[in-house]
Backbone and ligand atoms as CSV (ligand in chain L), in Angstrom:
chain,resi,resn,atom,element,x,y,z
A,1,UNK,N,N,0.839,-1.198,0.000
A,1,UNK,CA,C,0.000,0.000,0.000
A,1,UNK,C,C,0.877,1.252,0.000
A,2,UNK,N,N,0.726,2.401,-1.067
A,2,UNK,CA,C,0.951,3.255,-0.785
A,2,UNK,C,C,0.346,4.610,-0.182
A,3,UNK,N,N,0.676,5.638,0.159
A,3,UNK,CA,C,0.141,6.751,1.005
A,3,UNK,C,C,1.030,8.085,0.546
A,4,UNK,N,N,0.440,8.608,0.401
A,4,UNK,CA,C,0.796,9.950,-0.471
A,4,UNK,C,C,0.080,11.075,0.171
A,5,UNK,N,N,0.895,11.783,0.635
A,5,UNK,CA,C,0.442,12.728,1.307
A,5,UNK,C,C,1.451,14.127,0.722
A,6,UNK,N,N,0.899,15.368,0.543
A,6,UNK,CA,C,2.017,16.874,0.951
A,6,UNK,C,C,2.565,16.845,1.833
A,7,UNK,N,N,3.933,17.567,1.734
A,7,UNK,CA,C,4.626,18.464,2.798
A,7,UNK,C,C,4.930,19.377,2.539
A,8,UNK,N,N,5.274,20.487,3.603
A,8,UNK,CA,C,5.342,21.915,3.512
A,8,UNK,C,C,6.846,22.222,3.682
A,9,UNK,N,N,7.616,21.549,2.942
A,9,UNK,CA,C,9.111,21.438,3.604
A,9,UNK,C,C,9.835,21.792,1.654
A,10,UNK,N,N,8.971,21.828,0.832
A,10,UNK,CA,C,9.478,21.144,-0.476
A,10,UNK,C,C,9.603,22.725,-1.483
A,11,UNK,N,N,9.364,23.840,-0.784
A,11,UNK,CA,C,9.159,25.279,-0.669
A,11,UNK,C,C,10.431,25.168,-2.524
A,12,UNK,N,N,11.746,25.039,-2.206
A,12,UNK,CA,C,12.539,25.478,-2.978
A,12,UNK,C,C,12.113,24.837,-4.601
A,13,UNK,N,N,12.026,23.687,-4.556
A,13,UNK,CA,C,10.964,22.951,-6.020
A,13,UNK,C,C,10.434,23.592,-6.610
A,14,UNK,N,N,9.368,24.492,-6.007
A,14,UNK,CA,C,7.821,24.931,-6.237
A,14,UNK,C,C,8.373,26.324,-6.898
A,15,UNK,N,N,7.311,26.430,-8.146
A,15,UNK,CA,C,7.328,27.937,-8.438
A,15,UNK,C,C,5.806,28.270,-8.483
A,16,UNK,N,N,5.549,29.210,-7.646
A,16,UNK,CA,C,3.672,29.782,-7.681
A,16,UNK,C,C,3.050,30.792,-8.539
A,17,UNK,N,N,2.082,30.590,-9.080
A,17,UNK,CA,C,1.170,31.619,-9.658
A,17,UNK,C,C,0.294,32.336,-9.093
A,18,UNK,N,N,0.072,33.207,-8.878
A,18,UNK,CA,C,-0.886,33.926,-8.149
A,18,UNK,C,C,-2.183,34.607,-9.356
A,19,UNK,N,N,-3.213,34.792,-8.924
A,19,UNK,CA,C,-3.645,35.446,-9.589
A,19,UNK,C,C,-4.991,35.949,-8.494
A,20,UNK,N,N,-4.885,37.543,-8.653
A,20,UNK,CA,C,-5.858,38.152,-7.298
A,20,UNK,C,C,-6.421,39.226,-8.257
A,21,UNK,N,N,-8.127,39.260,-7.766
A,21,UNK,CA,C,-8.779,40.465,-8.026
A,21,UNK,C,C,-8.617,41.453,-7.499
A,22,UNK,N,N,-8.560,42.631,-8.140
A,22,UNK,CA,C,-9.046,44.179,-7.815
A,22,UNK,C,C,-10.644,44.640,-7.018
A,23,UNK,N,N,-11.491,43.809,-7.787
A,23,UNK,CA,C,-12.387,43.935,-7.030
A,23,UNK,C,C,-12.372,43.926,-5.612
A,24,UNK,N,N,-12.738,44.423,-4.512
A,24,UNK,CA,C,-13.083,44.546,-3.003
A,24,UNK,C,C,-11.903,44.274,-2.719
A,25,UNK,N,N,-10.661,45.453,-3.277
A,25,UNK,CA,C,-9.180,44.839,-3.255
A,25,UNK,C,C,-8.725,45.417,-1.608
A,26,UNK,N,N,-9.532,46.119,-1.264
A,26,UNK,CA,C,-9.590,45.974,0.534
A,26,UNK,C,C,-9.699,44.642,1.056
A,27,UNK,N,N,-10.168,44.063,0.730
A,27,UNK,CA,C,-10.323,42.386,1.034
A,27,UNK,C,C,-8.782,41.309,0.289
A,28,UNK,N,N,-8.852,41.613,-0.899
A,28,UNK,CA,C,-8.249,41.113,-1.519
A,28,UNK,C,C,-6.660,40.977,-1.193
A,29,UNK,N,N,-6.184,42.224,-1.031
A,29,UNK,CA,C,-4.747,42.639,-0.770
A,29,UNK,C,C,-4.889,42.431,0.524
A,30,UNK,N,N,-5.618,42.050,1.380
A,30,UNK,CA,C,-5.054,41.440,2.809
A,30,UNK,C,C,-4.892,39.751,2.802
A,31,UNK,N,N,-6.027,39.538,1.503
A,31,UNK,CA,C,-5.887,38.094,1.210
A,31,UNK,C,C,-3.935,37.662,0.524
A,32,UNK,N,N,-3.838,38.485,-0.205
A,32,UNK,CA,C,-2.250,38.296,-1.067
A,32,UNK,C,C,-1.215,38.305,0.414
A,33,UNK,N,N,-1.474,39.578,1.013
A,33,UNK,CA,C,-0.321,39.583,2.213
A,33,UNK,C,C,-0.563,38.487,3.035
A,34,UNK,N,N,-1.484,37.863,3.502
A,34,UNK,CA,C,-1.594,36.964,4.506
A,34,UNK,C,C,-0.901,35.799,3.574
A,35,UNK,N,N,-0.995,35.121,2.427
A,35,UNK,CA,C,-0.511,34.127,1.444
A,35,UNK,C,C,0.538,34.559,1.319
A,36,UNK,N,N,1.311,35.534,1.169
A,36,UNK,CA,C,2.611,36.202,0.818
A,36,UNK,C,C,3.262,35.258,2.182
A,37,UNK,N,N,2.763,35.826,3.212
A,37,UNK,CA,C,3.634,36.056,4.592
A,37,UNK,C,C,3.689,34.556,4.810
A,38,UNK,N,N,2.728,33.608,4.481
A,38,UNK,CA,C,2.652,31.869,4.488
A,38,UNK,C,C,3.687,31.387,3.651
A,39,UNK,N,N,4.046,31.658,2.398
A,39,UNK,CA,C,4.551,31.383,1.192
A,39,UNK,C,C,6.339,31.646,1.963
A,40,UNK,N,N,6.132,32.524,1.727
A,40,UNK,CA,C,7.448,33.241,2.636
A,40,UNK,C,C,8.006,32.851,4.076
A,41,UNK,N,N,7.494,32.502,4.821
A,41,UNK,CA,C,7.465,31.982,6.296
A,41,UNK,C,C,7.859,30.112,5.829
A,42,UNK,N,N,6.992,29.670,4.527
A,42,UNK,CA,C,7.790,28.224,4.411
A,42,UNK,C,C,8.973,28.161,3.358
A,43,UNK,N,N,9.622,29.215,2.933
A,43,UNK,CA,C,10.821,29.164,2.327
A,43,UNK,C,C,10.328,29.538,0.642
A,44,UNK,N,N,9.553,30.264,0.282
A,44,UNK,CA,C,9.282,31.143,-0.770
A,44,UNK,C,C,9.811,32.017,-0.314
A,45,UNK,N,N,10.351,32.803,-2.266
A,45,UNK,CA,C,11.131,33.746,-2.147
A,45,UNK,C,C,10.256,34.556,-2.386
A,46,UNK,N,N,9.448,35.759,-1.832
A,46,UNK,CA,C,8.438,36.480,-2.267
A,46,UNK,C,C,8.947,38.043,-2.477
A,47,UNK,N,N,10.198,38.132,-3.189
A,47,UNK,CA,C,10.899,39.580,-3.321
A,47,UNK,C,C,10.449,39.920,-4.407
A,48,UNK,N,N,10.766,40.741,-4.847
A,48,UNK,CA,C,10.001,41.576,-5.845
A,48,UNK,C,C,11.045,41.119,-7.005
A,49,UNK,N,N,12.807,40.529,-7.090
A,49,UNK,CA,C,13.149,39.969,-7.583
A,49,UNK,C,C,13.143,37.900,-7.691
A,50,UNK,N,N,11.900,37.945,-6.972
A,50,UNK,CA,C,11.551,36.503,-7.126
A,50,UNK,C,C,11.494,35.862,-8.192
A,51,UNK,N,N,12.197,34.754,-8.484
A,51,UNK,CA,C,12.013,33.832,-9.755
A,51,UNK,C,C,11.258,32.775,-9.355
A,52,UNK,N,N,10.364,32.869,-8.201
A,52,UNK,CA,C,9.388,31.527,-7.744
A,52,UNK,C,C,8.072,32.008,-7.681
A,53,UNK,N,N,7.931,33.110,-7.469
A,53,UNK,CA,C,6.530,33.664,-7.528
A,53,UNK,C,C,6.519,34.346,-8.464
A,54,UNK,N,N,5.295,34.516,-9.039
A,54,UNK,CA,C,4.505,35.833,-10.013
A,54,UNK,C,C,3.238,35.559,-9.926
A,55,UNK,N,N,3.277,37.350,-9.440
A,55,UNK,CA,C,1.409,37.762,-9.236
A,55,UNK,C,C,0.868,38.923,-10.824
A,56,UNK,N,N,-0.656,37.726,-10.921
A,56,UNK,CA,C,-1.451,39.134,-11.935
A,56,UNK,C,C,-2.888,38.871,-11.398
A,57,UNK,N,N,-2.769,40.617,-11.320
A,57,UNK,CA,C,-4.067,41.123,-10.633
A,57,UNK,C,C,-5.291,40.925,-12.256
A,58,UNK,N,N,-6.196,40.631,-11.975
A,58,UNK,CA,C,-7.232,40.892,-12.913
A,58,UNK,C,C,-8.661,41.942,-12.422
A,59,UNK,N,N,-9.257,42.367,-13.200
A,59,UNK,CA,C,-10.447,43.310,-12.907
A,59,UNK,C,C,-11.006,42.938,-11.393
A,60,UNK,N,N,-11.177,41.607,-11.544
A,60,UNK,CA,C,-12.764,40.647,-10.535
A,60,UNK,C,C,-12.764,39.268,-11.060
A,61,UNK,N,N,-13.078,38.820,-10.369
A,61,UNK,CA,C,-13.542,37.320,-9.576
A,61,UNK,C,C,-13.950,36.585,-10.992
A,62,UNK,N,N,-14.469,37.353,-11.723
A,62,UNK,CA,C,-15.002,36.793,-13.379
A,62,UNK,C,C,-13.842,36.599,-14.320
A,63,UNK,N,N,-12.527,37.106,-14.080
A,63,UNK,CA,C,-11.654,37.622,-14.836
A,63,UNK,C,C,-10.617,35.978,-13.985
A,64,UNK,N,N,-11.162,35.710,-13.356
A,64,UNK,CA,C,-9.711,34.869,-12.743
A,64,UNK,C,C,-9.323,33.429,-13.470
A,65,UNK,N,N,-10.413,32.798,-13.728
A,65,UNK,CA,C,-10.593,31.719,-14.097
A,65,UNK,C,C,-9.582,31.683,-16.062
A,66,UNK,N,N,-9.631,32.772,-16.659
A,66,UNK,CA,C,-8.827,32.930,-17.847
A,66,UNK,C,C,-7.611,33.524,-17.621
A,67,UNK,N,N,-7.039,33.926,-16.693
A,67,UNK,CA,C,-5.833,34.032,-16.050
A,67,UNK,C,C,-4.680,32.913,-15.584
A,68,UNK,N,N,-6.174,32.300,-14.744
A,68,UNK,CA,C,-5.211,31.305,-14.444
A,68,UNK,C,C,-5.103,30.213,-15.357
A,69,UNK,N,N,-5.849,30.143,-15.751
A,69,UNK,CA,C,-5.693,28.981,-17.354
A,69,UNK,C,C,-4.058,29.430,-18.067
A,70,UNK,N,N,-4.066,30.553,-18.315
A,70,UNK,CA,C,-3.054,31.318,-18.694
A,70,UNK,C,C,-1.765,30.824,-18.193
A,71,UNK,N,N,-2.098,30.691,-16.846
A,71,UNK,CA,C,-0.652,30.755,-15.990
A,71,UNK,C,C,-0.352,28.959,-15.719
A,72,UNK,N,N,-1.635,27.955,-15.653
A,72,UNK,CA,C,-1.309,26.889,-15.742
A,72,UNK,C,C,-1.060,26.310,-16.817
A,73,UNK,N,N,-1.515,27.322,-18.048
A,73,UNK,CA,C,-0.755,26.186,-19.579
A,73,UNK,C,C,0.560,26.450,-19.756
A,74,UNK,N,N,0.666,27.643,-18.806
A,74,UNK,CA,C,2.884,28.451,-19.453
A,74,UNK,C,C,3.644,27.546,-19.117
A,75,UNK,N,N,3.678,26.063,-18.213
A,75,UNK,CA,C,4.351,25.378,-17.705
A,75,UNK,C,C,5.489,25.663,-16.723
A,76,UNK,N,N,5.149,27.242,-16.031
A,76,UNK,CA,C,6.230,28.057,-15.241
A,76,UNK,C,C,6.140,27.476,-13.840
A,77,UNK,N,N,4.784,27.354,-13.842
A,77,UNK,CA,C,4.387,27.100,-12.690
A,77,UNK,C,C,3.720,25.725,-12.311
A,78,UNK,N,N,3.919,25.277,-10.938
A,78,UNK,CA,C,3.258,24.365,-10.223
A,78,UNK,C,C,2.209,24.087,-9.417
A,79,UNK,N,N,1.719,25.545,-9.045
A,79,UNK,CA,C,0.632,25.705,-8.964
A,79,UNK,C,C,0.641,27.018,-8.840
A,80,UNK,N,N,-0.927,27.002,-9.111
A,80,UNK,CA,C,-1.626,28.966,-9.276
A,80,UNK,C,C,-2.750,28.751,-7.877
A,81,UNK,N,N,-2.350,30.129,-7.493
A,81,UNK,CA,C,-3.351,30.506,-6.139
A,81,UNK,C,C,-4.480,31.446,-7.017
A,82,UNK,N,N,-5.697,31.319,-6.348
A,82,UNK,CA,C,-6.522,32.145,-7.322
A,82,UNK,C,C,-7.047,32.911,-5.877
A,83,UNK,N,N,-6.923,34.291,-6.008
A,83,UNK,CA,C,-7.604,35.210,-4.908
A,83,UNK,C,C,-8.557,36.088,-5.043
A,84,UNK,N,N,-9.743,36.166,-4.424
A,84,UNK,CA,C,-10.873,36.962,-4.955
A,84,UNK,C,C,-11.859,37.145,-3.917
A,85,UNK,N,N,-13.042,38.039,-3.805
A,85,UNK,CA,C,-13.794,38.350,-2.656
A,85,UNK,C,C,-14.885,38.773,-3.444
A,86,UNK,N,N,-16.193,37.571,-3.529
A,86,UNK,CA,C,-17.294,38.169,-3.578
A,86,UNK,C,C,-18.354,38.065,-2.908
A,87,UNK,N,N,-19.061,39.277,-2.500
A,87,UNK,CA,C,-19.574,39.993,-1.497
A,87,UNK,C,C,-21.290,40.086,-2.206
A,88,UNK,N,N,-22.122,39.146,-1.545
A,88,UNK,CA,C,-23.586,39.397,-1.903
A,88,UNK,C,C,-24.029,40.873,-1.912
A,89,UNK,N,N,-23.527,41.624,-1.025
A,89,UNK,CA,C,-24.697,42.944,-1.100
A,89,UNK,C,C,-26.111,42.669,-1.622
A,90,UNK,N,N,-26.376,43.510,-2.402
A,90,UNK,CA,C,-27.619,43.618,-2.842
A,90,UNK,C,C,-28.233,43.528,-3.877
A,91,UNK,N,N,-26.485,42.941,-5.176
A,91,UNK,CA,C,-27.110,42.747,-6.356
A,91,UNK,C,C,-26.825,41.219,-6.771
A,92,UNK,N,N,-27.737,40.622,-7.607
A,92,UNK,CA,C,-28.220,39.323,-8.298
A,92,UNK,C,C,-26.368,39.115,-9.027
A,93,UNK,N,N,-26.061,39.845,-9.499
A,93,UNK,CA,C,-24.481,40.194,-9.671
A,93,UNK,C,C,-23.693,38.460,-9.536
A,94,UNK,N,N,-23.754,38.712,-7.791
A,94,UNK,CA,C,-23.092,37.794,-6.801
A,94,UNK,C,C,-23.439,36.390,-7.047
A,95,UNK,N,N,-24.276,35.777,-7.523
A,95,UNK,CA,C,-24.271,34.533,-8.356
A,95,UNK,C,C,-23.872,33.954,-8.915
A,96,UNK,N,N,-24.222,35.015,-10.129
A,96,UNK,CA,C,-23.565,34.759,-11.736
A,96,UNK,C,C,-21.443,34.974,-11.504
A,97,UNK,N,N,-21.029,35.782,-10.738
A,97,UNK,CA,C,-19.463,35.830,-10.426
A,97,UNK,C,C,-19.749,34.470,-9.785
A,98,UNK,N,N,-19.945,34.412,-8.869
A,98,UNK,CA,C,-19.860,32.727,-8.232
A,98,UNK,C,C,-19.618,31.641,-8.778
A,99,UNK,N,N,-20.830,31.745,-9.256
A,99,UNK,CA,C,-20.774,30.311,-10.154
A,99,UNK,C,C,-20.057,30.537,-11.390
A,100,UNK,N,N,-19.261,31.204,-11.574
A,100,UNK,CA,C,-18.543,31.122,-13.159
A,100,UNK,C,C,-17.423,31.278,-12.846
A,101,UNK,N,N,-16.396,31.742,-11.411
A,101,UNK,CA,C,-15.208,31.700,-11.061
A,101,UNK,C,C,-15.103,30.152,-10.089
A,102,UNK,N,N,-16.288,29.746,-9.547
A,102,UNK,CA,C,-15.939,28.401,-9.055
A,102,UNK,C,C,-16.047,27.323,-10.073
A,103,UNK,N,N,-16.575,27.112,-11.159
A,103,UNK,CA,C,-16.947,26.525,-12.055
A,103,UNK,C,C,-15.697,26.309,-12.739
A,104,UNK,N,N,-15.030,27.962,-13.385
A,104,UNK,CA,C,-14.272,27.870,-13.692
A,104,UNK,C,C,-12.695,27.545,-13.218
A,105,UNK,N,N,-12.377,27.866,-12.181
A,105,UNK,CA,C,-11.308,27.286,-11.568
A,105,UNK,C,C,-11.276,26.151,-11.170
A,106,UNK,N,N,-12.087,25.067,-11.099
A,106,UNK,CA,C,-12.201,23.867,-10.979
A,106,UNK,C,C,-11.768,23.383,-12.085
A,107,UNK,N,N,-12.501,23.697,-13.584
A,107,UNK,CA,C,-12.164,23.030,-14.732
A,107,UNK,C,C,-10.677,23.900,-15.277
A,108,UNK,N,N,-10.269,24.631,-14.697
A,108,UNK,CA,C,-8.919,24.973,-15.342
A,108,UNK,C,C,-7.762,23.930,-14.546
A,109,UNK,N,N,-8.271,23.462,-13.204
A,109,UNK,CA,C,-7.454,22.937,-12.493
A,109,UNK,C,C,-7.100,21.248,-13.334
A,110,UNK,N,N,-8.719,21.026,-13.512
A,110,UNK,CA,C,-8.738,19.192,-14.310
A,110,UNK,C,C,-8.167,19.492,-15.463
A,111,UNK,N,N,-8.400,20.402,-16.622
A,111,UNK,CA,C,-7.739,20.374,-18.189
A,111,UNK,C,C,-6.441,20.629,-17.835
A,112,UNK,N,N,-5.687,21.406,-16.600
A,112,UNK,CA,C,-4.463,21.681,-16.981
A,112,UNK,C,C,-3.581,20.971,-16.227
A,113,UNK,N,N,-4.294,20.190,-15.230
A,113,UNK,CA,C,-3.654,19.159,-14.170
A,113,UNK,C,C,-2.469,20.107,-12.972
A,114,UNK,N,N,-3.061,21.316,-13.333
A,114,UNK,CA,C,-1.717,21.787,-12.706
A,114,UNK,C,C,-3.017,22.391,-11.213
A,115,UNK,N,N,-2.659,22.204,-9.578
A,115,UNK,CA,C,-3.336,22.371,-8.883
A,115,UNK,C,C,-3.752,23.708,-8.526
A,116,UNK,N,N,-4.928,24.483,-8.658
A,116,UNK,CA,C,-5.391,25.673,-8.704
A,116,UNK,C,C,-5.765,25.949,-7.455
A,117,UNK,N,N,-5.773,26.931,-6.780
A,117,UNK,CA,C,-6.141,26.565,-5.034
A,117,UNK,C,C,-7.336,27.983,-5.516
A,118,UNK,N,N,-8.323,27.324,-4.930
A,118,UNK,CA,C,-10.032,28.281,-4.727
A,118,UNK,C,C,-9.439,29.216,-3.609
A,119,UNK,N,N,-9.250,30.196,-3.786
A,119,UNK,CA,C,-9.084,31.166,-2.805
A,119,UNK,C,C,-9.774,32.029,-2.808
A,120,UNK,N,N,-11.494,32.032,-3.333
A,120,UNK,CA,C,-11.744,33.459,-3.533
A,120,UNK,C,C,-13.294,33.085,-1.936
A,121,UNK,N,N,-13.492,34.172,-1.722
A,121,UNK,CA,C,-14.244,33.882,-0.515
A,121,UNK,C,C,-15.602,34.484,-1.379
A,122,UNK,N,N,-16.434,34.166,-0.276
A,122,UNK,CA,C,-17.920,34.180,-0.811
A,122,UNK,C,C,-18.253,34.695,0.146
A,123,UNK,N,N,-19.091,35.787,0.280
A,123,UNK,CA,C,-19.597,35.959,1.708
A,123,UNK,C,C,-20.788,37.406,1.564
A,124,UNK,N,N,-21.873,37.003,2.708
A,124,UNK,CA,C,-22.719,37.927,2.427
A,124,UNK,C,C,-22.648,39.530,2.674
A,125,UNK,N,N,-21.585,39.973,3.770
A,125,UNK,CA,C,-21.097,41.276,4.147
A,125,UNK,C,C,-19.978,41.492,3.518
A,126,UNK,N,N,-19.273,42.821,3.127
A,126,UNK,CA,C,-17.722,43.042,4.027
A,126,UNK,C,C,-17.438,42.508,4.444
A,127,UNK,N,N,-18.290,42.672,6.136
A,127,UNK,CA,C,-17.468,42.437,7.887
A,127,UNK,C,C,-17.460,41.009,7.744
A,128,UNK,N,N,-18.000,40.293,6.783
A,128,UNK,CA,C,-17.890,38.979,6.993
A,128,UNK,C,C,-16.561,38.411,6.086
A,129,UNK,N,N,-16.372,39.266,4.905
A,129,UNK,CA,C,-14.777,39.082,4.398
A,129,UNK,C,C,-13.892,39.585,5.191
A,130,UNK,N,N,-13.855,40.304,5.617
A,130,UNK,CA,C,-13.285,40.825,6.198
A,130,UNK,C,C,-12.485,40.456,7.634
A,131,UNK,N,N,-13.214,39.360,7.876
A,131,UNK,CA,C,-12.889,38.922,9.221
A,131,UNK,C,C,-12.059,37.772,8.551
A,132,UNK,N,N,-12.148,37.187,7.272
A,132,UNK,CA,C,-11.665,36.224,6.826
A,132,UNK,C,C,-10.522,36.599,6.183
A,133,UNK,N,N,-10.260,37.507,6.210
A,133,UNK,CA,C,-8.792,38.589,5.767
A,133,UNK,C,C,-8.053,38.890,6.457
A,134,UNK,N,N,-8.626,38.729,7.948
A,134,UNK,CA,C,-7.658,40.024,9.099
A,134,UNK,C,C,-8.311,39.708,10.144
A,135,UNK,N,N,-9.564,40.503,10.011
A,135,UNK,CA,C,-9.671,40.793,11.207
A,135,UNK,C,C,-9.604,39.686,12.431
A,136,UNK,N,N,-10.381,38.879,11.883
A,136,UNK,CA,C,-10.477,37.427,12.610
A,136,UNK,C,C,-9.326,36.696,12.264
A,137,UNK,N,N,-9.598,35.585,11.464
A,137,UNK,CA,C,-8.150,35.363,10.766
A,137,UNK,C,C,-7.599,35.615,9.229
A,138,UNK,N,N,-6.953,35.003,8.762
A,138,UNK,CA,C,-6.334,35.575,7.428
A,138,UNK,C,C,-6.449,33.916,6.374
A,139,UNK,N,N,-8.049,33.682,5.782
A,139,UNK,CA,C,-7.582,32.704,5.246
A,139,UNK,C,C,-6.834,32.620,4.270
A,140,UNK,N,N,-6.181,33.640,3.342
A,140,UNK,CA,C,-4.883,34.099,2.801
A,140,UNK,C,C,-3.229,33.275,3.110
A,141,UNK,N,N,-3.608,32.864,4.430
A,141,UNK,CA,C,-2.760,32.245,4.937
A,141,UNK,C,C,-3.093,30.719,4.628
A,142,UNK,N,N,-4.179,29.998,4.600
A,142,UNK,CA,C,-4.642,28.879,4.521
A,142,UNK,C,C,-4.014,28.661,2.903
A,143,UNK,N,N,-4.743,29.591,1.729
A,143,UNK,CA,C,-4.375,29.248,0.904
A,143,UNK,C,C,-3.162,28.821,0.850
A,144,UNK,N,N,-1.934,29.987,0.999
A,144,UNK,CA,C,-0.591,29.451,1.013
A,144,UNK,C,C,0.027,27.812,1.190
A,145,UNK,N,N,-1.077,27.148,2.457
A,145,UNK,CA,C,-0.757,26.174,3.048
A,145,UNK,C,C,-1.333,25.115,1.840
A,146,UNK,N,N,-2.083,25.484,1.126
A,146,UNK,CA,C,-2.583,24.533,0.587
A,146,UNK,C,C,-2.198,24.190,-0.847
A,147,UNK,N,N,-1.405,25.367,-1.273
A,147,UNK,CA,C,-0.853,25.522,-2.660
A,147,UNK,C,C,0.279,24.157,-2.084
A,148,UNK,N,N,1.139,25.249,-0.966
A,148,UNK,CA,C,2.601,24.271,-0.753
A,148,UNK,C,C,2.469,22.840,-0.737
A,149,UNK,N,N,1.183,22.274,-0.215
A,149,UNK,CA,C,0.676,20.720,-0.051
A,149,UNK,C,C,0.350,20.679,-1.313
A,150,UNK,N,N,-0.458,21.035,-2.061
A,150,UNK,CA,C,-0.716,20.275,-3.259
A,150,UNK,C,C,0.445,20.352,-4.020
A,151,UNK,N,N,0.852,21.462,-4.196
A,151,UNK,CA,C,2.453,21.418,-5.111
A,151,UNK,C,C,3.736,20.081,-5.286
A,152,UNK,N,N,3.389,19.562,-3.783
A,152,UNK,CA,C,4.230,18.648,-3.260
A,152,UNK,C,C,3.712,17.492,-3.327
A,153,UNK,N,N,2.307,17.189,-2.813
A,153,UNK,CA,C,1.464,16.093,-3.523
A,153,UNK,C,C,1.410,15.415,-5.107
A,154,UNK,N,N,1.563,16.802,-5.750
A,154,UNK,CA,C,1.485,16.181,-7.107
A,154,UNK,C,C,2.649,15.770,-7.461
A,155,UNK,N,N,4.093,16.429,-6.695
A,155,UNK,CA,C,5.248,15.740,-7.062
A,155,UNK,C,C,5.619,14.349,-6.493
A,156,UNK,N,N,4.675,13.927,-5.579
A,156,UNK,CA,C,4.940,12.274,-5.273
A,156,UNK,C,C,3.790,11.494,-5.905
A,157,UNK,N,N,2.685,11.692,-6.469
A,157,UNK,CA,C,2.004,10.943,-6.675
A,157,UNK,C,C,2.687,10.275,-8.357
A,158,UNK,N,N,2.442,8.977,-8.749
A,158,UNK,CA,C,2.804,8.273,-9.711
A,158,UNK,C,C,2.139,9.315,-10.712
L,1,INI,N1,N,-16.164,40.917,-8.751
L,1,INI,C1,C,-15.664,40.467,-7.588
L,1,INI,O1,O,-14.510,40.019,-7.544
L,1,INI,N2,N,-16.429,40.529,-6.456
L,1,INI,C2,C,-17.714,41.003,-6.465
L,1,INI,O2,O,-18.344,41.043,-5.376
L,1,INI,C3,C,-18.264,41.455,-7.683
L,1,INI,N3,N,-19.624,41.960,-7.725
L,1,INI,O3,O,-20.350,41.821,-6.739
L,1,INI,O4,O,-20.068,42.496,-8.736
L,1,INI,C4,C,-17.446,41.415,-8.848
L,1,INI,N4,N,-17.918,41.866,-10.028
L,1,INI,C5,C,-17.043,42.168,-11.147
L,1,INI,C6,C,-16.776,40.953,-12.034
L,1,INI,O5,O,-15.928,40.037,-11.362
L,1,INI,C7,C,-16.087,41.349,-13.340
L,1,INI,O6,O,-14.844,41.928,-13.070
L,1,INI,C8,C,-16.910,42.323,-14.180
L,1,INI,O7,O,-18.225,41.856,-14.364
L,1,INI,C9,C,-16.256,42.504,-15.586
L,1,INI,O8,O,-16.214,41.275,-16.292
């Protein structure tokens, strides 16, 4: 029997894609720094002369899913973080982004085999992203954890 699991130890291997919305980029850019500071804290080089990371911002949450397709066919990378914040308010809007950035980052992840991490939050307030950014905790940070595991997963599995 085998057992295949990630580790978070395999940092120097890995080169990451990022790709984060502008939209509710109050949300957003606390989402990148909290993933930055994860990425970085397990031995990513996250300098602005980094040859392991590269970030592209797109419009919104609709815009991510052809980005990262982008960044998983270049073969640069090992995996792409996808970051985004959409916020129900009050328009019908919040659906249609939903379901076409989760939809789509799922199927960019299976056609391109390369592991896409869902990072975009869903939530009915602000204060409710918001707490998932910072205030409360930073799931920004989770992502990080989960890129580095899958990155490493896919390099042991047959
Ligand atoms: N984009 C988001 O990332 N979050 C939102 O909450 C949001 N809302 O609610 O409208 C949003 N809309 C913009 C969308 O992602 C596209 O950028 C836009 O429609 C242009 O294609």
């Amino acid at each position: 029997m085998a057992t295949f699991e990630g580790r978070f130890t395999e940092a120097a291997s890995l080169r990451i894609g990022v790709v984060v919305a502008r939209f509710n980029d109050l949300v957003t850019a606390k989402l990148l720094s909290g993933c930055l500071d994860c990425l970085s804290r397990h031995g990513i080089d996250t300098s602005e002369a980094s040859s392991q990371l590269d970030v592209a911002w797109v419009p919104g949450s609709f815009e991510i899913p052809l980005v990262a397709q982008r960044l998983a066919a270049s073969d640069q990378y090992q995996v792409v973080i996808t970051l985004g914040a959409v916020i129900r308010g009050d328009t019908p809007h919040f659906d249609v982004v939903v379901a076409e950035v989760s939809k789509g980052v799922a199927a960019v992840s299976r056609a391109s085999g390369v592991p896409v991490i869902f990072g975009v939050l869903t939530t009915d307030t602000m204060q409710q992203a918001l707490e998932r950014a910072g205030i409360k905790s930073n799931l920004g940070w989770s992502y990080g954890m989960q890129a580095l595991e899958m990155g490493s997963l896919m390099k042991a599995l047959p």
